[in-house]
PyMOL CGO cylinders between C-alpha atoms (Angstrom):
from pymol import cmd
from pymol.cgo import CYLINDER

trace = [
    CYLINDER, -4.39, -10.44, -0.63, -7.98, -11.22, -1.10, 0.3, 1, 1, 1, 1, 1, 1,
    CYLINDER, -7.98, -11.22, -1.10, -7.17, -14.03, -3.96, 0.3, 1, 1, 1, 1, 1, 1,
    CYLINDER, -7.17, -14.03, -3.96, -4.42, -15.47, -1.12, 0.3, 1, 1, 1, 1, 1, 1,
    CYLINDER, -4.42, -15.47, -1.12, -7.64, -15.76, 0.84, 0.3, 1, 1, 1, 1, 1, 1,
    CYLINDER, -7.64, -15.76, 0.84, -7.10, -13.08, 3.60, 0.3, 1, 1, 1, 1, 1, 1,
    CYLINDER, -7.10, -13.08, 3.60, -9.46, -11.82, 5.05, 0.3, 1, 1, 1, 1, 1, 1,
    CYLINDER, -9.46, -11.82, 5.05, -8.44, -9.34, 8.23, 0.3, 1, 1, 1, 1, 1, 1,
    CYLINDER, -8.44, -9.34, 8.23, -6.74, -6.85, 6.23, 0.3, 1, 1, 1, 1, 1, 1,
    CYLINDER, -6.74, -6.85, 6.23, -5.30, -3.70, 7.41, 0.3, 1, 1, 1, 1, 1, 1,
    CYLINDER, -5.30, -3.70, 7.41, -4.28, -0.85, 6.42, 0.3, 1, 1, 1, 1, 1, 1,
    CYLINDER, -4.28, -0.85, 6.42, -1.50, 1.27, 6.77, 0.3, 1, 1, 1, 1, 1, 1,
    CYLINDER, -1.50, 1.27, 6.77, -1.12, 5.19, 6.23, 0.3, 1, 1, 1, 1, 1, 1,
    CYLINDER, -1.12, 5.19, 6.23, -4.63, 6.76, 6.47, 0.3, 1, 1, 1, 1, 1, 1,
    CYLINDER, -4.63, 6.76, 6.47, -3.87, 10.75, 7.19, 0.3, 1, 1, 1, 1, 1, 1,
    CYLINDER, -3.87, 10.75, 7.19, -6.91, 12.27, 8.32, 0.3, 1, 1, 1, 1, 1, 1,
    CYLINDER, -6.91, 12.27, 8.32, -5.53, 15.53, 9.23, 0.3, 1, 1, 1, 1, 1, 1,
    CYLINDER, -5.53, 15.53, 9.23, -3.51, 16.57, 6.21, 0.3, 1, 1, 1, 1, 1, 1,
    CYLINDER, -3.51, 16.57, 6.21, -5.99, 15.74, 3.74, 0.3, 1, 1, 1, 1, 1, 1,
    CYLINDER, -5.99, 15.74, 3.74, -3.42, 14.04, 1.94, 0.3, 1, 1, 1, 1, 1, 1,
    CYLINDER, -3.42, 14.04, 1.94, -5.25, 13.36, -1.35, 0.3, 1, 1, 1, 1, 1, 1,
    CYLINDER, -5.25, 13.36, -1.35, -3.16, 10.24, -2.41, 0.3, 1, 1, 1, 1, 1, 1,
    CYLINDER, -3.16, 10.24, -2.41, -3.46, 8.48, 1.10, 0.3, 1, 1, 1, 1, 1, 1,
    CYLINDER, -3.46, 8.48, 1.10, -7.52, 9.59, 0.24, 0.3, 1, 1, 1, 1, 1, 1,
    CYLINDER, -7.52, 9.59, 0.24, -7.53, 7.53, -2.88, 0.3, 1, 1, 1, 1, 1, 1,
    CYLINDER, -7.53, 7.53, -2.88, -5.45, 4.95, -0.85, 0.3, 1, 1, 1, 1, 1, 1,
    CYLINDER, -5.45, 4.95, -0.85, -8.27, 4.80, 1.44, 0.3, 1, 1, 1, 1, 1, 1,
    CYLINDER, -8.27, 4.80, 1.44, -10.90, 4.72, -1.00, 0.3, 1, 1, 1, 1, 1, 1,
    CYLINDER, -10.90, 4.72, -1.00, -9.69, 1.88, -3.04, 0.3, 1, 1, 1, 1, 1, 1,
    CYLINDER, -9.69, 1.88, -3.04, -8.65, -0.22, 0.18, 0.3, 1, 1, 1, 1, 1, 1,
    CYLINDER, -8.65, -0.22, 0.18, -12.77, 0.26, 1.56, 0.3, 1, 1, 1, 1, 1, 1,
    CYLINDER, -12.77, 0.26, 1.56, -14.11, -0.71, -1.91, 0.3, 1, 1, 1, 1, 1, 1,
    CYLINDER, -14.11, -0.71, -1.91, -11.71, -3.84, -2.18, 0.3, 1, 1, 1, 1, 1, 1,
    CYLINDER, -11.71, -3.84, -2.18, -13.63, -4.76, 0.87, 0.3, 1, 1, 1, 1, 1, 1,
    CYLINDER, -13.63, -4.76, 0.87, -16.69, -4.42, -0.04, 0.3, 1, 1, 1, 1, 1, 1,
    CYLINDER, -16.69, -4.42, -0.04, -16.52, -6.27, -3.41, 0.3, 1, 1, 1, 1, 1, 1,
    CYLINDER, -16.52, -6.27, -3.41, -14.85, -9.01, -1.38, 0.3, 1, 1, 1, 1, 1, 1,
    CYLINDER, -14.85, -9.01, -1.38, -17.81, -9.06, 1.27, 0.3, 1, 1, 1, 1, 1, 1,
    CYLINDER, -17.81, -9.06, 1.27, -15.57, -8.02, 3.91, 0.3, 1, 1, 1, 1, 1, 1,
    CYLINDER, -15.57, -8.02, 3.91, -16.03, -5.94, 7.21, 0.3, 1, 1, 1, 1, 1, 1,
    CYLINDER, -16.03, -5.94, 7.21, -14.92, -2.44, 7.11, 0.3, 1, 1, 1, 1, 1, 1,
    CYLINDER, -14.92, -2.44, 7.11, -12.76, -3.12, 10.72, 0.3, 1, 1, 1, 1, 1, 1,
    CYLINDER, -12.76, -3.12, 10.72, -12.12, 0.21, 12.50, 0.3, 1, 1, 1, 1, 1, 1,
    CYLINDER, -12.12, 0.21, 12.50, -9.09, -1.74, 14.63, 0.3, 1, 1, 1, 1, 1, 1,
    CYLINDER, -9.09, -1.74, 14.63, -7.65, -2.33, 11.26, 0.3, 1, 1, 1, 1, 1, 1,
    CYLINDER, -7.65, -2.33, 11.26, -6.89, 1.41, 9.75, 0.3, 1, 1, 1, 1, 1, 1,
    CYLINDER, -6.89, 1.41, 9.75, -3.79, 2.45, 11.02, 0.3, 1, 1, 1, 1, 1, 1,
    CYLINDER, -3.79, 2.45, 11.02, -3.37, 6.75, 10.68, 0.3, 1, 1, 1, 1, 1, 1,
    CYLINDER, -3.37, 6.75, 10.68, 0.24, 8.06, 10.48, 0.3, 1, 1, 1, 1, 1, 1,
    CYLINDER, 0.24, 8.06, 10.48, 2.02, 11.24, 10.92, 0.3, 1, 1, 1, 1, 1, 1,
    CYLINDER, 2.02, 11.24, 10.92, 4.46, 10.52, 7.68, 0.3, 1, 1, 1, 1, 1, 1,
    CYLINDER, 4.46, 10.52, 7.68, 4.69, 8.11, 5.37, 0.3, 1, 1, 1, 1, 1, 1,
    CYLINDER, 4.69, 8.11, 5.37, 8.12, 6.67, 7.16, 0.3, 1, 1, 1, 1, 1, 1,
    CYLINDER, 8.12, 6.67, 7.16, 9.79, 3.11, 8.29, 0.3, 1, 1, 1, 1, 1, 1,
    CYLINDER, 9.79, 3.11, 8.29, 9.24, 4.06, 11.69, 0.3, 1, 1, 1, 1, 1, 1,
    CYLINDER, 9.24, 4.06, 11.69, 5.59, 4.96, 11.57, 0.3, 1, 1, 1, 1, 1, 1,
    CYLINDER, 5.59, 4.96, 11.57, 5.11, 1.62, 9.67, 0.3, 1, 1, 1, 1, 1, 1,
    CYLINDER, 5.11, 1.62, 9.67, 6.87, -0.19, 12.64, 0.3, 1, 1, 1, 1, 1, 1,
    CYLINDER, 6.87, -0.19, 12.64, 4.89, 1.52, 15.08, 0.3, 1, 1, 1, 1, 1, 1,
    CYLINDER, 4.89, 1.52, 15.08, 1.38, 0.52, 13.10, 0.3, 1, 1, 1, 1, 1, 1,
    CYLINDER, 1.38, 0.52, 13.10, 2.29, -3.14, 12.86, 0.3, 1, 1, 1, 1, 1, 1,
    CYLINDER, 2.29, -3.14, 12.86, 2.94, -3.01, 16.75, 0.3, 1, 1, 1, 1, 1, 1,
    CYLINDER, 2.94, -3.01, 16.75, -0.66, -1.95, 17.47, 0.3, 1, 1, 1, 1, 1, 1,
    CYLINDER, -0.66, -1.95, 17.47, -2.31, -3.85, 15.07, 0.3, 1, 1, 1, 1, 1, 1,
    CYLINDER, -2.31, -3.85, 15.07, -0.50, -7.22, 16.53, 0.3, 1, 1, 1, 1, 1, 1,
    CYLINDER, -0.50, -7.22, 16.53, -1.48, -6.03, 19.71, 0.3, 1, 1, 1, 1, 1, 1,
    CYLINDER, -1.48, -6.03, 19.71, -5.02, -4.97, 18.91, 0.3, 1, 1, 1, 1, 1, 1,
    CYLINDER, -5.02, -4.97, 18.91, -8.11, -7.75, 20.16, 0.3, 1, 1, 1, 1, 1, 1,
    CYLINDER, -8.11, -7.75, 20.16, -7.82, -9.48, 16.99, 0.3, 1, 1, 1, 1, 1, 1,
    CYLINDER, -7.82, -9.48, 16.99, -4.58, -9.67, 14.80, 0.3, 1, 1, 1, 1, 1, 1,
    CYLINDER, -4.58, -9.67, 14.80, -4.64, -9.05, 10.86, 0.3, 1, 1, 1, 1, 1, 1,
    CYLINDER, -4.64, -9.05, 10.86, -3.87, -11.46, 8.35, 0.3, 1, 1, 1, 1, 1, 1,
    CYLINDER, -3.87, -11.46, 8.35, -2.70, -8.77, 5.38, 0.3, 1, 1, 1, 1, 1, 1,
    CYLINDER, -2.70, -8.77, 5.38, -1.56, -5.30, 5.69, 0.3, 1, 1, 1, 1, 1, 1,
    CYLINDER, -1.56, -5.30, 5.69, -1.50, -3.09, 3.04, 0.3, 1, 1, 1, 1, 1, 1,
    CYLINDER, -1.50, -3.09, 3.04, 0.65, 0.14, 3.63, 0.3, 1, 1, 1, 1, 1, 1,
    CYLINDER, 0.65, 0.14, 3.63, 0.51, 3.15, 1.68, 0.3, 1, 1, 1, 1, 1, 1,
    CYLINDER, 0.51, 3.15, 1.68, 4.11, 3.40, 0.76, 0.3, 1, 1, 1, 1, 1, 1,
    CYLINDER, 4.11, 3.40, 0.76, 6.85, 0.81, 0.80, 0.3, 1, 1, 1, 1, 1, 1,
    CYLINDER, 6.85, 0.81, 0.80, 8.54, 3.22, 3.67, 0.3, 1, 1, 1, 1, 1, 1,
    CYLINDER, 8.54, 3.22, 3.67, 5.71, 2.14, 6.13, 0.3, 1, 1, 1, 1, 1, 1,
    CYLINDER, 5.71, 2.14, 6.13, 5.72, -1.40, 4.51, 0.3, 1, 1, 1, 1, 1, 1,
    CYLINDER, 5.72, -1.40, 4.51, 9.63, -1.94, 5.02, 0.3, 1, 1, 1, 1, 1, 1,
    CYLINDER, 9.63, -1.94, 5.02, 8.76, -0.99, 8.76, 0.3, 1, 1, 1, 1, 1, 1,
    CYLINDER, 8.76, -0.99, 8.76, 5.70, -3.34, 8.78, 0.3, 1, 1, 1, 1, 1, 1,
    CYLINDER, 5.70, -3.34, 8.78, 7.94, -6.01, 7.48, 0.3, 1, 1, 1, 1, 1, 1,
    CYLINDER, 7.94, -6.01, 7.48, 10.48, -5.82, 10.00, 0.3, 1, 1, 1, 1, 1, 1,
    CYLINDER, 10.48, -5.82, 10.00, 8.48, -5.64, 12.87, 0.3, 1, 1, 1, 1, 1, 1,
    CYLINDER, 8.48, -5.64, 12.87, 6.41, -8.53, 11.85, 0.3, 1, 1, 1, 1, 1, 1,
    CYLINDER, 6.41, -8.53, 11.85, 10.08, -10.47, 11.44, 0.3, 1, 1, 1, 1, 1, 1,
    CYLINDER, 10.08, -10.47, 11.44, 10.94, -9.18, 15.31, 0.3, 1, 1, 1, 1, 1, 1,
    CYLINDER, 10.94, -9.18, 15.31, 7.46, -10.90, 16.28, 0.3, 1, 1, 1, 1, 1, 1,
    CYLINDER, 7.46, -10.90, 16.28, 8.45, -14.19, 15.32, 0.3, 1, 1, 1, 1, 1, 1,
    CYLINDER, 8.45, -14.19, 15.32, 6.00, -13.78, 12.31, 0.3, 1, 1, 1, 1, 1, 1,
    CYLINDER, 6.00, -13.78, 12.31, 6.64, -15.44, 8.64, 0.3, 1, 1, 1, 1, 1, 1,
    CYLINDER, 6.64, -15.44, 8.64, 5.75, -13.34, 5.46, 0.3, 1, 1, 1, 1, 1, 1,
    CYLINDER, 5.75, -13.34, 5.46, 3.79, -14.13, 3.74, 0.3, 1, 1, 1, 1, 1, 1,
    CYLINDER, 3.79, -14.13, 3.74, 3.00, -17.66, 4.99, 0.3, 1, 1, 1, 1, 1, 1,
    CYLINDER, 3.00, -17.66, 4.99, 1.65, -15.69, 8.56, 0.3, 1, 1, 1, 1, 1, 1,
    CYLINDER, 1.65, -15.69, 8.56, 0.66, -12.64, 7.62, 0.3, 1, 1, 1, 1, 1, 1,
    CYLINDER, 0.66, -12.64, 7.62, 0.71, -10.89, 3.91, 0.3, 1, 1, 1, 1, 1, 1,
    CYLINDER, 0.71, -10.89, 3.91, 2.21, -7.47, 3.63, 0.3, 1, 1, 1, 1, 1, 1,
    CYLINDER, 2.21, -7.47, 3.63, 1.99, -5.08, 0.57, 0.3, 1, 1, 1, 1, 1, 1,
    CYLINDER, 1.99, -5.08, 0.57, 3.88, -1.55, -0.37, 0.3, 1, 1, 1, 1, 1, 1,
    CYLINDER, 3.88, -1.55, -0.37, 2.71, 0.55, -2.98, 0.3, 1, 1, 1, 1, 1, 1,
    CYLINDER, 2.71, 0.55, -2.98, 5.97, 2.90, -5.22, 0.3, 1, 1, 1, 1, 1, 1,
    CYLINDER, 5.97, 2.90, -5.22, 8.07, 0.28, -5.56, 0.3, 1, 1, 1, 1, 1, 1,
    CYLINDER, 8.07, 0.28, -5.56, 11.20, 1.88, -4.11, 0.3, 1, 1, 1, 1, 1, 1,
    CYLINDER, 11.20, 1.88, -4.11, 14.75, -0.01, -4.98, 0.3, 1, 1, 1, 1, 1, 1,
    CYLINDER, 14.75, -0.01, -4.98, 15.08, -1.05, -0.40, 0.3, 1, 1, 1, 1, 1, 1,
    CYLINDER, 15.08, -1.05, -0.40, 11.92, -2.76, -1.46, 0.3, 1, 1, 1, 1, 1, 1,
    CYLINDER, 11.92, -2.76, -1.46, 13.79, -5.37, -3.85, 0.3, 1, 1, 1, 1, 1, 1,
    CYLINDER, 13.79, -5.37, -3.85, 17.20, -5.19, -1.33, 0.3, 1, 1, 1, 1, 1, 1,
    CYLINDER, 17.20, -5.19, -1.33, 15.73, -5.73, 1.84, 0.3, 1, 1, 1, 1, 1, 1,
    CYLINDER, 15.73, -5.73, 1.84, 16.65, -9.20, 3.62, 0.3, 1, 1, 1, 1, 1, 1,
    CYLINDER, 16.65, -9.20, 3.62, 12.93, -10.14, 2.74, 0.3, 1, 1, 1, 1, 1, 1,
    CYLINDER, 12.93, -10.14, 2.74, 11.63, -8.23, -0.14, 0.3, 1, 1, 1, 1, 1, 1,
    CYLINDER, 11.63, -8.23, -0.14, 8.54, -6.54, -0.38, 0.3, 1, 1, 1, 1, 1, 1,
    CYLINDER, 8.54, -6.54, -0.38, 5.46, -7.31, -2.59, 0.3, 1, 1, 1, 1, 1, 1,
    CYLINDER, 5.46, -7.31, -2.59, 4.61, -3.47, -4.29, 0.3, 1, 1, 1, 1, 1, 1,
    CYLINDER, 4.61, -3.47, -4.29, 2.33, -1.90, -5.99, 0.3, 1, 1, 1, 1, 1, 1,
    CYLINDER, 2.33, -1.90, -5.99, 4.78, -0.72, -9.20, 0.3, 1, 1, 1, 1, 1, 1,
    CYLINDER, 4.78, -0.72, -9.20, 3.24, 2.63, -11.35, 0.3, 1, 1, 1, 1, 1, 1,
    CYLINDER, 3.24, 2.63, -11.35, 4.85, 3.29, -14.08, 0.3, 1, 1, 1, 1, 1, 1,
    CYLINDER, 4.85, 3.29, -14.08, 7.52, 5.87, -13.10, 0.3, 1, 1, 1, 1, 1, 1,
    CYLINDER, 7.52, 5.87, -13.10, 7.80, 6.47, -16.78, 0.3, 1, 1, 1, 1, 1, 1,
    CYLINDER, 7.80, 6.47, -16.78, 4.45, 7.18, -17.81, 0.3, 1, 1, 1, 1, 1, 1,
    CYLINDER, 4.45, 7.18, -17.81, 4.15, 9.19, -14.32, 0.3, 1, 1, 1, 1, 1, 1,
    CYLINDER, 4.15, 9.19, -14.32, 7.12, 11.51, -15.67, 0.3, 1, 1, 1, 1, 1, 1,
    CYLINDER, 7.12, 11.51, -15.67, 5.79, 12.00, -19.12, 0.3, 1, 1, 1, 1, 1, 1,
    CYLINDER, 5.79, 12.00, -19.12, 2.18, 13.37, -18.35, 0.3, 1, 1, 1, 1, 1, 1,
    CYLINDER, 2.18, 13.37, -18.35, 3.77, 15.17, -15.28, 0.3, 1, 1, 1, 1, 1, 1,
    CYLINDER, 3.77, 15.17, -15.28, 5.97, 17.13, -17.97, 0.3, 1, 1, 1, 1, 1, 1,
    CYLINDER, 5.97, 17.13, -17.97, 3.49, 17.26, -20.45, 0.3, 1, 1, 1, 1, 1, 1,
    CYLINDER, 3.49, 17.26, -20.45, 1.20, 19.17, -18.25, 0.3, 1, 1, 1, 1, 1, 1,
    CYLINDER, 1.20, 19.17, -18.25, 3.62, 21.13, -17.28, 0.3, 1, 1, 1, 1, 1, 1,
    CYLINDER, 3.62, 21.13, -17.28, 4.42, 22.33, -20.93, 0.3, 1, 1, 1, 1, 1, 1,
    CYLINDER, 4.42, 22.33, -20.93, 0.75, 22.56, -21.29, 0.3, 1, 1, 1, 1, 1, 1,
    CYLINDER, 0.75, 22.56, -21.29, 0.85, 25.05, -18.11, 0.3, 1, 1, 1, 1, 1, 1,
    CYLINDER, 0.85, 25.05, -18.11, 3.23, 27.25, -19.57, 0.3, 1, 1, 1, 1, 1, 1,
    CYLINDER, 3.23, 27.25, -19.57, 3.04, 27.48, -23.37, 0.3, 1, 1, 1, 1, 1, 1,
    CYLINDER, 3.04, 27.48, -23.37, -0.88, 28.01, -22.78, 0.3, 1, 1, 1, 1, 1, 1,
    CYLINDER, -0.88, 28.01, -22.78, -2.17, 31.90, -22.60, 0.3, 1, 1, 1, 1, 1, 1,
    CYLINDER, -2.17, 31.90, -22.60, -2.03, 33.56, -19.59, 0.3, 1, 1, 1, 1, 1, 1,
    CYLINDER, -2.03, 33.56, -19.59, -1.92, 29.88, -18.12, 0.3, 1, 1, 1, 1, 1, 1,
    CYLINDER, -1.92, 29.88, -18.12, -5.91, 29.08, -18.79, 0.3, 1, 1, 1, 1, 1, 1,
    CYLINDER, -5.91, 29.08, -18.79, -4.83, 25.09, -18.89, 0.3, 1, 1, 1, 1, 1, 1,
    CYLINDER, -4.83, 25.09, -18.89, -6.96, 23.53, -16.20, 0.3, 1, 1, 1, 1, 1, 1,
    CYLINDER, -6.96, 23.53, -16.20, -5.49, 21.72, -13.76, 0.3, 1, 1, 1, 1, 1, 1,
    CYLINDER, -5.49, 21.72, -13.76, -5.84, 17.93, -14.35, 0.3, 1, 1, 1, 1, 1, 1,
    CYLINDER, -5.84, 17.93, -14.35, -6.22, 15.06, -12.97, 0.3, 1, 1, 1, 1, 1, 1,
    CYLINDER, -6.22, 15.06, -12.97, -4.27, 11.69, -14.10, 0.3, 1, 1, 1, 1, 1, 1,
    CYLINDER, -4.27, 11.69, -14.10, -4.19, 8.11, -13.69, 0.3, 1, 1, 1, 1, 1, 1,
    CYLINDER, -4.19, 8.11, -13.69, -1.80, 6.43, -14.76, 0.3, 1, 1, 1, 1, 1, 1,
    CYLINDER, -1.80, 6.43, -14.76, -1.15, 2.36, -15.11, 0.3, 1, 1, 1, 1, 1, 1,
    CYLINDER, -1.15, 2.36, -15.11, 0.23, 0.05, -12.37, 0.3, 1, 1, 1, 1, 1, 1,
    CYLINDER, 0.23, 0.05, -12.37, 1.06, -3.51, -11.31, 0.3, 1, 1, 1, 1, 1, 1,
    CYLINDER, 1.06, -3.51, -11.31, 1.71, -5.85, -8.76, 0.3, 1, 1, 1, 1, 1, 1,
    CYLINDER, 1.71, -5.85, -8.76, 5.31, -6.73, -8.53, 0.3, 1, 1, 1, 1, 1, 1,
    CYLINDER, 5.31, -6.73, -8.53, 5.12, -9.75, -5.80, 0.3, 1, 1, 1, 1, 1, 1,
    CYLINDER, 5.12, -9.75, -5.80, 8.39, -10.77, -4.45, 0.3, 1, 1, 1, 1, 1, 1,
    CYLINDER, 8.39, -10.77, -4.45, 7.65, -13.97, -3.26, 0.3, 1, 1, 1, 1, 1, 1,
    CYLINDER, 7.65, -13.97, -3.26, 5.99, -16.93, -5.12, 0.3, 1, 1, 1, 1, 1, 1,
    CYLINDER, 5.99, -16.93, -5.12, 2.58, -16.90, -4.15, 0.3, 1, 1, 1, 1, 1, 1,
    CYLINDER, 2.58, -16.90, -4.15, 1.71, -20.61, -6.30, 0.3, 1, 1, 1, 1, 1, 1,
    CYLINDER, 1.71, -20.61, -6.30, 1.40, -22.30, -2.80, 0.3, 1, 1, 1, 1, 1, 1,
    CYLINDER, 1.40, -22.30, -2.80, -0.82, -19.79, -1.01, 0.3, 1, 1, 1, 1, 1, 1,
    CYLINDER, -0.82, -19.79, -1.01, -2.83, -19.35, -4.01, 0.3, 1, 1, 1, 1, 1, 1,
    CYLINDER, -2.83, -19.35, -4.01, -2.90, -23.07, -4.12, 0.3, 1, 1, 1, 1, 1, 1,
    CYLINDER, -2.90, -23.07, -4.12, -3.97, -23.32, -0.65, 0.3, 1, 1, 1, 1, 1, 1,
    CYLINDER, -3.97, -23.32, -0.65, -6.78, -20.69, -0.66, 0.3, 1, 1, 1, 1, 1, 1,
    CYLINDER, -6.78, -20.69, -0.66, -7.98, -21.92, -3.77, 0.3, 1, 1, 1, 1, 1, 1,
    CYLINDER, -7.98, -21.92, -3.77, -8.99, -25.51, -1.43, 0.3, 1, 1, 1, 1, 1, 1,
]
cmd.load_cgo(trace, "trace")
């Protein structure tokens, strides 16, 4: 969203009160895209939700068109909240992503099958599956289950559904 040239970018799913660690990480890496970019950490623009769900992503977009100053980019934590971003910003009379830029992150199938489908952030289900299992064998077949838990990253991409050429081409001006 950056690279497009955005630059009042939200974002979608923050759960302060479960201590969620994923929407933590979420959090984390949204802050310190903004600061390598240059850009204000906006208060107006974090956007806390009970679940991760179409409605709460609905209800997010609402406030943050109706906040003082209206984002350019939203990045939601899931493509739940996204899909619910995306069609409230369609009931406002908004384009995506010519108006306003929105991003999921897991790559769920409604992402692709929506009437407008949804740029996602796409980890490898795969490789997710794999270490998830391996650990788990790990768990079990060690003695008296002395394995450490873990922690694992595993690889990701962007899978945009539009063709971003012209707004790259544009921001690049």
């Amino acid at each position: 969203m950056i690279g497009l040239g955005r630059r009042r970018i939200a974002a979608t799913g923050t759960q302060p009160r479960l201590r969620n660690g994923t929407a933590q990480l979420r959090t984390e890496g949204y802050l310190r895209a903004l600061d390598r970019a240059g850009l204000l950490h906006d208060q107006d623009f974090q956007r806390s939700v009970r679940a991760l769900h179409r409605a709460d992503g609905a209800r997010a977009m609402n406030e943050l068109l109706d906040g003082p100053t209206a984002p350019d980019a939203v990045f939601a934590f899931s493509d739940e909240l996204a899909l619910g971003a995306l069609h409230t910003a369609h009931q406002r009379g908004l384009r995506v992503p010519e108006d306003i830029a929105i991003v999921g992150f897991d790559d769920i199938e409604d992402g692709r099958c929506s009437n407008r489908p949804l740029t996602t952030v796409a980890p490898d289900k795969q490789q997710i599956a794999e270490r998830s299992l391996q650990g788990l064998a790990n768990r079990i077949y060690s003695p008296a289950n002395a394995t450490p838990p873990q922690e694992v990253t595993v690889s990701h991409r962007l899978r945009p559904q539009h063709d971003l050429r012209p707004l790259l081409q544009r921001a690049s001006r």
